[in-house]
Each structure stands twice: as C-alpha cells, then as structure tokens.
N, CA, C and O atoms as a GROMACS GRO file, in nm:
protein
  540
    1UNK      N    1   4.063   6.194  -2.490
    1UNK     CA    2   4.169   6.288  -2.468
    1UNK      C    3   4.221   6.334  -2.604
    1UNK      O    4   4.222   6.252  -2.696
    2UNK      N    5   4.263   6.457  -2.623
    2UNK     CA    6   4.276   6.505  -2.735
    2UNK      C    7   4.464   6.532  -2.749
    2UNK      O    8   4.524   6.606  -2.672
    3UNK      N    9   4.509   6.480  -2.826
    3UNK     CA   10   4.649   6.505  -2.873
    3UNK      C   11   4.689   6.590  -2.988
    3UNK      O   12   4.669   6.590  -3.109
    4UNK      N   13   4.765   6.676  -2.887
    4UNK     CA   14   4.853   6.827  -2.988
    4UNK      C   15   4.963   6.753  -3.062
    4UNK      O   16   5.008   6.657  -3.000
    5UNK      N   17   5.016   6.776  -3.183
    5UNK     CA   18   5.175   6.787  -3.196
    5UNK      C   19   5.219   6.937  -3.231
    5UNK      O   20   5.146   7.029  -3.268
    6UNK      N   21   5.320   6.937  -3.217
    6UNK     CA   22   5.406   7.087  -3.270
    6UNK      C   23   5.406   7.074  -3.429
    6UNK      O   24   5.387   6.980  -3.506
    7UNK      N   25   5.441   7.241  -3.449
    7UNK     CA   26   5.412   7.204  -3.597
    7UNK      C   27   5.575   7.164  -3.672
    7UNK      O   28   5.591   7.167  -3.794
    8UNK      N   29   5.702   7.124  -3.561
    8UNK     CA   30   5.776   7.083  -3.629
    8UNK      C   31   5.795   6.930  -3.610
    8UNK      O   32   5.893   6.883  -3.668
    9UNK      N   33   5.706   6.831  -3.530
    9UNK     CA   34   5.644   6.739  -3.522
    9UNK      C   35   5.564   6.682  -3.650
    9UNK      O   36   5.597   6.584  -3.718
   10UNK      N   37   5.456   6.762  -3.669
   10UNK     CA   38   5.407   6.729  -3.775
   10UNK      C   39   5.441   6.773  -3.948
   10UNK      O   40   5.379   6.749  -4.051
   11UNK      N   41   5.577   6.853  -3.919
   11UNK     CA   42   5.629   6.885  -4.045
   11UNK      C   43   5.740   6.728  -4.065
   11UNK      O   44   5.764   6.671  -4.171
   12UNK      N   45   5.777   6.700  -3.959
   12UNK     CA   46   5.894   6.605  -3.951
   12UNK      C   47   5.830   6.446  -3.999
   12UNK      O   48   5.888   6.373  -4.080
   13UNK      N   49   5.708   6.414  -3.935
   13UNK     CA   50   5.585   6.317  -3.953
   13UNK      C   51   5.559   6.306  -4.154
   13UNK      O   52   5.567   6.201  -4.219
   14UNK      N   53   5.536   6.417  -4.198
   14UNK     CA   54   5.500   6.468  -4.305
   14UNK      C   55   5.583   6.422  -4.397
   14UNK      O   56   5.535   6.376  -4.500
   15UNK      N   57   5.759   6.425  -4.373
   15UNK     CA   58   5.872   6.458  -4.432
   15UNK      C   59   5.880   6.300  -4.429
   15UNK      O   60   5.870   6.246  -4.539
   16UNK      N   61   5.897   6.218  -4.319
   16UNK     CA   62   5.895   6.100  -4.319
   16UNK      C   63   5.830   6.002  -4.414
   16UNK      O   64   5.883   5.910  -4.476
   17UNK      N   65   5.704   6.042  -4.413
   17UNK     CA   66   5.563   5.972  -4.470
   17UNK      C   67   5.606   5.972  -4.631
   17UNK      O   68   5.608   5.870  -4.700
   18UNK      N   69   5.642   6.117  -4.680
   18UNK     CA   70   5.607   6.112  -4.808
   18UNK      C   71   5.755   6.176  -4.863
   18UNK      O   72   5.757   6.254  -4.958
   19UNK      N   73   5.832   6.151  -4.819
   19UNK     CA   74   5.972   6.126  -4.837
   19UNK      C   75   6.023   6.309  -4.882
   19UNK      O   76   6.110   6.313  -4.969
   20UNK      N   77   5.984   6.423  -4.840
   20UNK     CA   78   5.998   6.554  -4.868
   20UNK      C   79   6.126   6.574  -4.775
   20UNK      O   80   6.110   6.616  -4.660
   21UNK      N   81   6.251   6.545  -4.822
   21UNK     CA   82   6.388   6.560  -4.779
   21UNK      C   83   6.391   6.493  -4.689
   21UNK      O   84   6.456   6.556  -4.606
   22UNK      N   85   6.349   6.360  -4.630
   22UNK     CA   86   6.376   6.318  -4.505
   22UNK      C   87   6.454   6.130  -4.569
   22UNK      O   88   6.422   6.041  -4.648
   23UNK      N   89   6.585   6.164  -4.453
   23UNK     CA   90   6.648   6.040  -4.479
   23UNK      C   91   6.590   5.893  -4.504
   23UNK      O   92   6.500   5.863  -4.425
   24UNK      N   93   6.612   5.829  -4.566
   24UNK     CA   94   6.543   5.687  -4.527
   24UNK      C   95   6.589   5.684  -4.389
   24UNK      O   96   6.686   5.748  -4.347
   25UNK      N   97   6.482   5.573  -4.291
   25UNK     CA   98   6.546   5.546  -4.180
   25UNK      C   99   6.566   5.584  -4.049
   25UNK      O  100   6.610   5.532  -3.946
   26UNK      N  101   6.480   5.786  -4.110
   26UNK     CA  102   6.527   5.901  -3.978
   26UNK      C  103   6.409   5.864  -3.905
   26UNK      O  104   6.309   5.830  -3.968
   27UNK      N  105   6.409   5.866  -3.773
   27UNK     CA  106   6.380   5.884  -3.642
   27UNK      C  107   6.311   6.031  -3.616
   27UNK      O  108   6.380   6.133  -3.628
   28UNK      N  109   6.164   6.037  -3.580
   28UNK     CA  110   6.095   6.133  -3.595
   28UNK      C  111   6.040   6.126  -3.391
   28UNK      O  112   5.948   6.065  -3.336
   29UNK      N  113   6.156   6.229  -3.329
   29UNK     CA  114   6.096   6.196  -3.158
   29UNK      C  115   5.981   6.293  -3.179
   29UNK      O  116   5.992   6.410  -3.218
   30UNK      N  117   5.811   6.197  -3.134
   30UNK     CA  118   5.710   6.350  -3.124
   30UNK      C  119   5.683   6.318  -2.938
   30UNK      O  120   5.669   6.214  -2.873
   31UNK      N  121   5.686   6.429  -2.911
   31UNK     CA  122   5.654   6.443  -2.760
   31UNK      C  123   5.534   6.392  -2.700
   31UNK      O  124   5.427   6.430  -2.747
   32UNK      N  125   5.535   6.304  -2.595
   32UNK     CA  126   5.412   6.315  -2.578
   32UNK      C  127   5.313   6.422  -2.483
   32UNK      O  128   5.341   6.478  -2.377
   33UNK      N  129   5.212   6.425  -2.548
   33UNK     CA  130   5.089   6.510  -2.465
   33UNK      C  131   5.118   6.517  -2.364
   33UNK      O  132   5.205   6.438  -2.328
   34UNK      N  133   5.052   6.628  -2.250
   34UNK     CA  134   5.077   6.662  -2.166
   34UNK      C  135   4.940   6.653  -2.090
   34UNK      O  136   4.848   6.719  -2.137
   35UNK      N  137   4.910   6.568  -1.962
   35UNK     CA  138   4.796   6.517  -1.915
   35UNK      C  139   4.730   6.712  -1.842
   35UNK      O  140   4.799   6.796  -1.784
   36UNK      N  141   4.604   6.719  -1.871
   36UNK     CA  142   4.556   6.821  -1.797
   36UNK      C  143   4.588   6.826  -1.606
   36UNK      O  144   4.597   6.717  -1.551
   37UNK      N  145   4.600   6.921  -1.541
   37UNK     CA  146   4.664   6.897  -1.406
   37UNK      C  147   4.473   6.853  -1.341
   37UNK      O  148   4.364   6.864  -1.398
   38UNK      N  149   4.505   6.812  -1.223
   38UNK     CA  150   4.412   6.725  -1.130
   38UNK      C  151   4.429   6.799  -1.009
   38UNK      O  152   4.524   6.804  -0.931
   39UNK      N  153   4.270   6.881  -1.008
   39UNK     CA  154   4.248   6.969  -0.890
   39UNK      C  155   4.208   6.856  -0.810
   39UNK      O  156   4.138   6.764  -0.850
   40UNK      N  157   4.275   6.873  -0.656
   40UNK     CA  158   4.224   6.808  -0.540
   40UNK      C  159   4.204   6.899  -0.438
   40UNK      O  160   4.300   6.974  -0.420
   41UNK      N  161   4.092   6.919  -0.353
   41UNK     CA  162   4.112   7.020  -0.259
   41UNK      C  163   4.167   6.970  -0.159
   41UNK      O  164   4.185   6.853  -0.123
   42UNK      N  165   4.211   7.137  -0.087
   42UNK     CA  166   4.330   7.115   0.049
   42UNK      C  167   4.302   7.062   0.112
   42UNK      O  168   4.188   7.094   0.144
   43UNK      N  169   4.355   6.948   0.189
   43UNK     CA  170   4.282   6.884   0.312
   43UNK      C  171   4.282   6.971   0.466
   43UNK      O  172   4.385   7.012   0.520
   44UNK      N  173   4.179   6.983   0.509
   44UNK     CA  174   4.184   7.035   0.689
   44UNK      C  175   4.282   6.937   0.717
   44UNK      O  176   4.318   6.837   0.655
   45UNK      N  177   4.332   7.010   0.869
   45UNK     CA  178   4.376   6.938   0.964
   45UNK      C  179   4.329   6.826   0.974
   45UNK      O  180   4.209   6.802   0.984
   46UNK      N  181   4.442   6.721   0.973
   46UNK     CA  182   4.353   6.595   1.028
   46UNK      C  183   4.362   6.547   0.879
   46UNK      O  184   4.306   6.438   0.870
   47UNK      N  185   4.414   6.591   0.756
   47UNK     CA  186   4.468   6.527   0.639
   47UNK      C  187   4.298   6.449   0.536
   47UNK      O  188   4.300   6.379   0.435
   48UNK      N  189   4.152   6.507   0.631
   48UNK     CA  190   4.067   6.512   0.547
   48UNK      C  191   3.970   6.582   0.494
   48UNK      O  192   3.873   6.593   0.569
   49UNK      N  193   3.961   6.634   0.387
   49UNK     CA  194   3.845   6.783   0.337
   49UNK      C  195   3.735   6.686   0.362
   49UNK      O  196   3.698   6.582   0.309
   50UNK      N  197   3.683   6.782   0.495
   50UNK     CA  198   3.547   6.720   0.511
   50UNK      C  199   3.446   6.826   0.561
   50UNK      O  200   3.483   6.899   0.653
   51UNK      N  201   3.339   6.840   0.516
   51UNK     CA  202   3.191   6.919   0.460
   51UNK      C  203   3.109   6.954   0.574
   51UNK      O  204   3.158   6.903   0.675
   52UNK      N  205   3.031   7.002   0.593
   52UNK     CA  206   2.875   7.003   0.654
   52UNK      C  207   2.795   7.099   0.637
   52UNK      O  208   2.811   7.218   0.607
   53UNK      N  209   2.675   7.013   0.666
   53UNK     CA  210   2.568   7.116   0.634
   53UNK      C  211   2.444   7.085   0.726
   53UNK      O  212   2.456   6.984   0.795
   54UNK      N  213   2.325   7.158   0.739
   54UNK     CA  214   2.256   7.097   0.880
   54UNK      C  215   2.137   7.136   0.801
   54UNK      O  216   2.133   7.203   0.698
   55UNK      N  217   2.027   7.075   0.876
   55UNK     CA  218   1.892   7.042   0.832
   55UNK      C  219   1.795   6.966   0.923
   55UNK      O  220   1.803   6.989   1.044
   56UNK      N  221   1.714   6.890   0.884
   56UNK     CA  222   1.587   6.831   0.978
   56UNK      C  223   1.565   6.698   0.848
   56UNK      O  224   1.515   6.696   0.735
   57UNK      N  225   1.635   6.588   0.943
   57UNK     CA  226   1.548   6.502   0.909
   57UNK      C  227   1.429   6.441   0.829
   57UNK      O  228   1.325   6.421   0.891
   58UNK      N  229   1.437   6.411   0.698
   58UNK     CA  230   1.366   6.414   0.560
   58UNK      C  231   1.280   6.239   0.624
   58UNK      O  232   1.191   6.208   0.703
   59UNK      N  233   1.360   6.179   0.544
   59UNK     CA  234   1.398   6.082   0.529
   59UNK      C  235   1.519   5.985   0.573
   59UNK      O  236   1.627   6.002   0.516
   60UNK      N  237   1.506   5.855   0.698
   60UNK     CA  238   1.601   5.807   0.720
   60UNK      C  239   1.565   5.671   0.716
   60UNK      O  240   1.470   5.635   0.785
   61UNK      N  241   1.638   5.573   0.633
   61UNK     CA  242   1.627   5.432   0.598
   61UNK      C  243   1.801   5.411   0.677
   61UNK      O  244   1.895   5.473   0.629
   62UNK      N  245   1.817   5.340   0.769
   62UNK     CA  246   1.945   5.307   0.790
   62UNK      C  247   2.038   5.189   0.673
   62UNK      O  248   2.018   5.070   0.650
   63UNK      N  249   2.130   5.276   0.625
   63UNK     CA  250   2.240   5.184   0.515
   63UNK      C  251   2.165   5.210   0.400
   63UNK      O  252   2.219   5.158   0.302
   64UNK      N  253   2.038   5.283   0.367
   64UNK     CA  254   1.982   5.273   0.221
   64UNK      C  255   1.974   5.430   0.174
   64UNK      O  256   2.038   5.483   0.084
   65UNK      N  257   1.867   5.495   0.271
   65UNK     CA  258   1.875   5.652   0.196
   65UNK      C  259   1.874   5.737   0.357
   65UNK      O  260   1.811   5.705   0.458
   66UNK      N  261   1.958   5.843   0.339
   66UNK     CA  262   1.959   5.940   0.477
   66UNK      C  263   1.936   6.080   0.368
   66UNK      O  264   2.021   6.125   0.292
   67UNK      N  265   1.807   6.126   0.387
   67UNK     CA  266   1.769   6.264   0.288
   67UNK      C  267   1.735   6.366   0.464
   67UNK      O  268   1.684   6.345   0.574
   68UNK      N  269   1.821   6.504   0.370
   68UNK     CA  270   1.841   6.571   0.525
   68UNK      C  271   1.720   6.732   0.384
   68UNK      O  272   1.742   6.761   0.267
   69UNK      N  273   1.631   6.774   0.462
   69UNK     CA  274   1.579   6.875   0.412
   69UNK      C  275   1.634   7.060   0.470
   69UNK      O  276   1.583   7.149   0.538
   70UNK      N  277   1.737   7.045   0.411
   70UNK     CA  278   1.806   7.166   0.429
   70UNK      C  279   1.753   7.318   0.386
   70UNK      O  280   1.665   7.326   0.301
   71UNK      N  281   1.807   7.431   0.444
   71UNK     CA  282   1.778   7.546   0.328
   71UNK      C  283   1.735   7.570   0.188
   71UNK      O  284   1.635   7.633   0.153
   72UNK      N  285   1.827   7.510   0.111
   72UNK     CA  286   1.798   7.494  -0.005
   72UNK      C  287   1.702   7.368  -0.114
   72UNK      O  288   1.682   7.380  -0.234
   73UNK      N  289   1.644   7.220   0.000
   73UNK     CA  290   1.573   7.207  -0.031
   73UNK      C  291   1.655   7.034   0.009
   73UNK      O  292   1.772   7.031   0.049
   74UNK      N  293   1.591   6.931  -0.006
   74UNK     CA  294   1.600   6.803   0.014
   74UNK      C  295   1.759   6.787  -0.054
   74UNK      O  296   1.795   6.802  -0.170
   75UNK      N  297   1.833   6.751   0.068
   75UNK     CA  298   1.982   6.652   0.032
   75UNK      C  299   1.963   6.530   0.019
   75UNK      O  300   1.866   6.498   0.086
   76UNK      N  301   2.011   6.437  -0.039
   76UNK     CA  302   2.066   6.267   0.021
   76UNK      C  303   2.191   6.229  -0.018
   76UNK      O  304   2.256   6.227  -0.123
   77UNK      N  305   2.207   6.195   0.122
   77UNK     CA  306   2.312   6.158   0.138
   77UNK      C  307   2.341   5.998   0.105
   77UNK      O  308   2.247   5.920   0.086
   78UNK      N  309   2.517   5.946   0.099
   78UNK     CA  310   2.542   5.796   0.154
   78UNK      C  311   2.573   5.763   0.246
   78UNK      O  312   2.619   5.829   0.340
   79UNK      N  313   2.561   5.699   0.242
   79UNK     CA  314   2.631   5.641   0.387
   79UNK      C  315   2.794   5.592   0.342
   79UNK      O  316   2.829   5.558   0.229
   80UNK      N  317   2.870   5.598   0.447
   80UNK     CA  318   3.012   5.542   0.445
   80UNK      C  319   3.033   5.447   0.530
   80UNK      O  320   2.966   5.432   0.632
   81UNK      N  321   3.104   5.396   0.504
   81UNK     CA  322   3.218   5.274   0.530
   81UNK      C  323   3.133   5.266   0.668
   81UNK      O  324   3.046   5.183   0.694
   82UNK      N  325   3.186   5.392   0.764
   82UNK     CA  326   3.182   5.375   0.921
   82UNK      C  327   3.120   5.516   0.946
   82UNK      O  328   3.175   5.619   0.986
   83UNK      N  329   3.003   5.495   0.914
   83UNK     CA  330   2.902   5.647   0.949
   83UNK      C  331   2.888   5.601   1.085
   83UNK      O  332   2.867   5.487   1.127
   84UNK      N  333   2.905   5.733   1.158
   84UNK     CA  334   2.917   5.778   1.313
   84UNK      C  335   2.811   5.866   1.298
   84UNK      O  336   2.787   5.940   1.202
   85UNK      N  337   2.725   5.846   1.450
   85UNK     CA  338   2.622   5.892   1.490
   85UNK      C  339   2.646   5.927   1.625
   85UNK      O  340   2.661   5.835   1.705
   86UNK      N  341   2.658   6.123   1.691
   86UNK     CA  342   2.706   6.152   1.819
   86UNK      C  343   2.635   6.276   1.850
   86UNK      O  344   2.551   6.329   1.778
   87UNK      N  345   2.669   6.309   1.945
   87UNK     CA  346   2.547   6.423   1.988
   87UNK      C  347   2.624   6.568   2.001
   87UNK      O  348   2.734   6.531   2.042
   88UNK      N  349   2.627   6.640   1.995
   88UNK     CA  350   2.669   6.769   2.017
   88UNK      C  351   2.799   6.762   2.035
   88UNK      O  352   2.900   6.779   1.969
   89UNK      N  353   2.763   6.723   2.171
   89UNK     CA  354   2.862   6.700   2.289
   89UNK      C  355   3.020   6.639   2.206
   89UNK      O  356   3.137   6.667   2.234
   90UNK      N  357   2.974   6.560   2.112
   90UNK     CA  358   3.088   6.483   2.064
   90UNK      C  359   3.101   6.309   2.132
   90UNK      O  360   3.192   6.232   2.100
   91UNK      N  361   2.988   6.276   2.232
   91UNK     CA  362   2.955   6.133   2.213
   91UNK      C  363   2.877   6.081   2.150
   91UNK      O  364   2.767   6.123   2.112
   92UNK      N  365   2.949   5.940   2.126
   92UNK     CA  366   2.946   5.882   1.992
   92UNK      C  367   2.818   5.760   2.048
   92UNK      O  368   2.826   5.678   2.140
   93UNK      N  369   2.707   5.786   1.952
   93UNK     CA  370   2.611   5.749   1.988
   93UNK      C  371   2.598   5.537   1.982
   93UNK      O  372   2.619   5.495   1.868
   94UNK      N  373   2.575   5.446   2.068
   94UNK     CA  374   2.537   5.326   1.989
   94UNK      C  375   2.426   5.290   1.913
   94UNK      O  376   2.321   5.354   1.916
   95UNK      N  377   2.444   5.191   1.847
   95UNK     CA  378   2.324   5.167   1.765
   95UNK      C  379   2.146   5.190   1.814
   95UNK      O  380   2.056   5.239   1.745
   96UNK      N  381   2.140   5.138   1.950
   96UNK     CA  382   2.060   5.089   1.979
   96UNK      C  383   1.985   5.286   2.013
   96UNK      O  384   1.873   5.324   1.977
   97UNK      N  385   2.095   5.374   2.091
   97UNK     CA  386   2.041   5.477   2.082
   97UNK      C  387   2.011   5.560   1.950
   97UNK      O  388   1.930   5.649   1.926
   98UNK      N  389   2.098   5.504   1.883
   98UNK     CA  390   2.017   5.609   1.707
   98UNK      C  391   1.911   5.523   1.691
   98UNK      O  392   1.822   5.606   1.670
   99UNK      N  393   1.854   5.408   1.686
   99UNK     CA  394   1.705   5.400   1.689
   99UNK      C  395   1.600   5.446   1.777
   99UNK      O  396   1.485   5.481   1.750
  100UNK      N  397   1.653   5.441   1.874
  100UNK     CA  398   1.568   5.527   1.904
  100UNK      C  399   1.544   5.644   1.945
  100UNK      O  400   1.447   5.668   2.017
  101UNK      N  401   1.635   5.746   1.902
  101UNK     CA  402   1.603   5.905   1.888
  101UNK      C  403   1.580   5.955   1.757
  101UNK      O  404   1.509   6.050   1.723
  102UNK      N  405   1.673   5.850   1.665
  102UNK     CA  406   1.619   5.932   1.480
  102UNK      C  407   1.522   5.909   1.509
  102UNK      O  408   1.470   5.828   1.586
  103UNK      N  409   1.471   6.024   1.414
  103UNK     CA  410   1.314   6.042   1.364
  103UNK      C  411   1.311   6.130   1.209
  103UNK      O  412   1.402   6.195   1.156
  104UNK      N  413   1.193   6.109   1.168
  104UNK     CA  414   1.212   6.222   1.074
  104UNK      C  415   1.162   6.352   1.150
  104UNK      O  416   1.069   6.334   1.228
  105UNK      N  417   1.221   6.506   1.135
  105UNK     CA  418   1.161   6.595   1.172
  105UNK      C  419   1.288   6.653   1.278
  105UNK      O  420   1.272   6.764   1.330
  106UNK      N  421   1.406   6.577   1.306
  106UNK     CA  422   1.519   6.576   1.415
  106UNK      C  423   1.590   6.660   1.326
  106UNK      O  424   1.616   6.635   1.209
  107UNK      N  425   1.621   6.763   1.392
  107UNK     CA  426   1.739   6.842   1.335
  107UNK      C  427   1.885   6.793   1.340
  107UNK      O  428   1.899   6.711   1.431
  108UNK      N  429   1.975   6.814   1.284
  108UNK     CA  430   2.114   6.709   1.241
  108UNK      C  431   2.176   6.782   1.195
  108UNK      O  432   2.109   6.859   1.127
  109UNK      N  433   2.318   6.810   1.192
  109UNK     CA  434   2.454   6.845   1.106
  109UNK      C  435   2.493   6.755   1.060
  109UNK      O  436   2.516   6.658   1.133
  110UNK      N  437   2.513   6.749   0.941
  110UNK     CA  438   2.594   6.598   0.890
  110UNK      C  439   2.742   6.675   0.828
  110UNK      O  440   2.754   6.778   0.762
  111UNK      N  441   2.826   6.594   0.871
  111UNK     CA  442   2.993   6.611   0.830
  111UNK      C  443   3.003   6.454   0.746
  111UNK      O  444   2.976   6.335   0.767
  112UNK      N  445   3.068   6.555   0.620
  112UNK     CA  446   3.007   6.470   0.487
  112UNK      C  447   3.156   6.462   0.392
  112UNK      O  448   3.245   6.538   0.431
  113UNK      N  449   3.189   6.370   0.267
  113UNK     CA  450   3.309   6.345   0.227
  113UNK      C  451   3.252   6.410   0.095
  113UNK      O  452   3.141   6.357   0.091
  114UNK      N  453   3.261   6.498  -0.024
  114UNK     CA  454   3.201   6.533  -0.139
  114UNK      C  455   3.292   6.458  -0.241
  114UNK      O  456   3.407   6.486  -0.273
  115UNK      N  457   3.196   6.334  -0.294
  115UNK     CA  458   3.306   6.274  -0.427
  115UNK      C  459   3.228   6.266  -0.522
  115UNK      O  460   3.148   6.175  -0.540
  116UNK      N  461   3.244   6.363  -0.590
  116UNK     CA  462   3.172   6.402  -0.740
  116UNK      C  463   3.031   6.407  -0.691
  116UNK      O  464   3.036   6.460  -0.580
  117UNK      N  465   2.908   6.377  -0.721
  117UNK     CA  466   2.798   6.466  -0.709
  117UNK      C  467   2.763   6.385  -0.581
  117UNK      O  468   2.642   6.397  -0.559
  118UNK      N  469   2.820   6.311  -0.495
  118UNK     CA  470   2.779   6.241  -0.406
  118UNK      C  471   2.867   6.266  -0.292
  118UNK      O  472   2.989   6.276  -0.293
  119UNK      N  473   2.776   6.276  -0.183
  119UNK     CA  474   2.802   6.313  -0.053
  119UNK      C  475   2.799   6.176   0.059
  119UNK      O  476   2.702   6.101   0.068
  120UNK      N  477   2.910   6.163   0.128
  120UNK     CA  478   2.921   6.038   0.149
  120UNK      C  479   2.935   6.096   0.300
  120UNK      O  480   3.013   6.184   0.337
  121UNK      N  481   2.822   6.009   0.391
  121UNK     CA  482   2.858   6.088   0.553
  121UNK      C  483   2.968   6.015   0.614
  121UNK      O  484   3.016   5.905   0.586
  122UNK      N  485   2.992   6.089   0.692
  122UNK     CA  486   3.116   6.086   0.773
  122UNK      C  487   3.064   6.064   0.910
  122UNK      O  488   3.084   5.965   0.980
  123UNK      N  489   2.973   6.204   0.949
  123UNK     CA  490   2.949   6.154   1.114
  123UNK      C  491   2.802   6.223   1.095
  123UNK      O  492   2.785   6.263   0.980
  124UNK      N  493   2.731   6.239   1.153
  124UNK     CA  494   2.580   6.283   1.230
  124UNK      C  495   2.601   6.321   1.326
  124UNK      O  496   2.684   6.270   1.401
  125UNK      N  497   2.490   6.486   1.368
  125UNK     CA  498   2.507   6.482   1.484
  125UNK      C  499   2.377   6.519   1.462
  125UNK      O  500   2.313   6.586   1.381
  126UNK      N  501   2.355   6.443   1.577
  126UNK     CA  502   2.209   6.441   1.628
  126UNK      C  503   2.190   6.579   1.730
  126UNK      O  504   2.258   6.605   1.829
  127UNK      N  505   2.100   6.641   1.686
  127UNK     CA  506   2.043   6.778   1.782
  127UNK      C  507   1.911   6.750   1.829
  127UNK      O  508   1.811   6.734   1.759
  128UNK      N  509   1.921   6.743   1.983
  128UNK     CA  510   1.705   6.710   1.994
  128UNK      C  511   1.672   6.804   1.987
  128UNK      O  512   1.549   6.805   1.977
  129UNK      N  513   1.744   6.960   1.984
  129UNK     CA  514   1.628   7.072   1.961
  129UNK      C  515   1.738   7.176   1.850
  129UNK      O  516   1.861   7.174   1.840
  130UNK      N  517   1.652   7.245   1.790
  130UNK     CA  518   1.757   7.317   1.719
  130UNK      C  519   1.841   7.418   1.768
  130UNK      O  520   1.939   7.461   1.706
  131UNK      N  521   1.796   7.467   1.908
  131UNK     CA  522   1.930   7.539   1.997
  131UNK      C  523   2.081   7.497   2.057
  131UNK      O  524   2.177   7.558   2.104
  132UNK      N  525   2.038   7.325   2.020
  132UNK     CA  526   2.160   7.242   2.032
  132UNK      C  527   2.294   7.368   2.009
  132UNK      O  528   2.293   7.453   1.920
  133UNK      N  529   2.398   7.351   2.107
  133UNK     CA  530   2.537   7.384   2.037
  133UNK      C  531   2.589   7.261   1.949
  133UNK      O  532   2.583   7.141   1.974
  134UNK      N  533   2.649   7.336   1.823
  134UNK     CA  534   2.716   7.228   1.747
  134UNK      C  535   2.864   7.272   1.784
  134UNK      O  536   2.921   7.262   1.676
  135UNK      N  537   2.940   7.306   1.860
  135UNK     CA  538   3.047   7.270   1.849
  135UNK      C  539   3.102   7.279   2.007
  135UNK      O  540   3.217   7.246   2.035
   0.00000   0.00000   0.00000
C-alpha cells in the first residue's frame, strides 16, 4: 500500500527533523492514508449475488472437479459447502438420483457464487433434454 503525505505534512516532518524553525518538542499530526474504497456487488433479492450460466456436461468428479463446456469453451467449477442438485421444476434432487442421471454430455444451468477467479456452485439444474424450461 502506498502512503501520500500533504506537502504541509512533509514540510512540518522536515522542520522537525532538521530543526528549520520548528520548536523543540512540537508535535507534527500527519494524517493517516486513506484506504482505497471496496467494490462489492449488489446483492439480488434474497441478500445473495448469485450467477449462471448453462452448458453440457464436460466433466463430473463429485466434490473434486464439475467442468461444464459452455459457449465460450470449458468452465470448472467448485463445489460449495451445500451444492444442490434439482431439476427444472425446482426439485431438489437426492444423492442417489444425481448418480444416476449425471452424465457427461447432460445439459445443466449452474447458479454459481463468483469469488475472484473462482466460481463456487450453488445449485445445478439438471436438464435431460435441452428444451428443458429453466425457470
């Protein structure tokens, strides 16, 4: 981090140091720096900025790598805390059914958390065909 002073800061600093009219004793207040401000984006409803993007099934290792091959070319994702797996519809899939419908080649929306270059999922939705409605 880089620190400014004013230049009657560093005239006062100056005056102190090498005694150019300054009292013995004087008290030199220098301000401190001023931290750069901290963009956060707005949160949606529901108090969380959260993402998506849809694709077909790359690559799926459950808890290790979920790579979704999108438009623009192979994503991977993380996984979070409590990645949810649900179908269109908005039911929430159990374990035993995401094994056995992932595949690679399954088309998917993933609703995703973006923290710095990493995309952390949130939920899956599983589409068995790509005419699926997503919402």
């Amino acid at each position: 981090m880089k620190t400014f002073f004013t230049t009657a800061a560093v005239t006062a600093l100056f005056a102190l140091a090498f005694g150019s009219g300054a009292a013995s004793g004087q008290t030199v207040v220098v301000p401190a720096p001023v931290p750069a401000p901290v963009v956060v984006p707005a949160p949606v409803p529901g108090g969380v900025a959260i993402a998506s993007s849809t694709g077909v099934v790359d690559v799926y290792e459950p808890g290790t790598r979920f790579i979704v091959r999108e438009t623009t070319g192979p994503v991977t994702y993380t996984y979070g805390p409590q990645t949810v797996y649900a179908t269109p519809g908005g039911v929430v899939l159990t374990a035993e059914q995401v094994r056995t419908r992932m595949r690679a080649g399954l088309p998917v929306r993933v609703e995703y958390m973006p923290q710095g270059d990493t995309r952390v999922i949130q939920r899956v939705i599983i589409r068995e065909h790509d005419d699926d409605d997503d919402d």
